[in-house]
C-alpha positions, 0 to 999 in steps of 0.5 A: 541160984540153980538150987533155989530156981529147981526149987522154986519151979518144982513147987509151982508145979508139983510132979513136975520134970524140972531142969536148970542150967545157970551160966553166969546171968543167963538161964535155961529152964525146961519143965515137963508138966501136966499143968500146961495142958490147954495152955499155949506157949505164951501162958506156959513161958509166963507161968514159969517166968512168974516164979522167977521174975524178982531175979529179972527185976534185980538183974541177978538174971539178964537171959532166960529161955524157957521149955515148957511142955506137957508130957509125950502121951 
């Protein structure tokens, strides 16, 4: 699932740091991309979730925390 999700994210946001840490239905991922310039938490969260969210609805997933920020100048 760690693949498929790095996968999913990185062409969501191409250029994008992506990291992924699966433990059991728990997941924490954190991406670093200049697409969430101009976009506060809440949209850069919702904008991840998007490309995960059918292993929310099937339960294949139960926690998620997510890191989204734009790259340190």
């Amino acid at each position: 699932m760690q693949e498929i999700i790095i996968q999913r994210v990185s062409e969501a946001f191409p250029g994008a740091s992506v990291g992924v840490v699966v433990e059991g239905n728990r997941v924490l991922i954190e991406v670093v991309s200049d697409t969430f310039a101009g976009l506060n938490r809440v949209k850069r969260q919702q904008a991840v979730y998007a490309c995960i969210q059918d292993f929310i609805a099937d339960g294949s997933l139960h926690a998620v925390t997510i890191k989204a920020a734009e790259p340190e100048v």
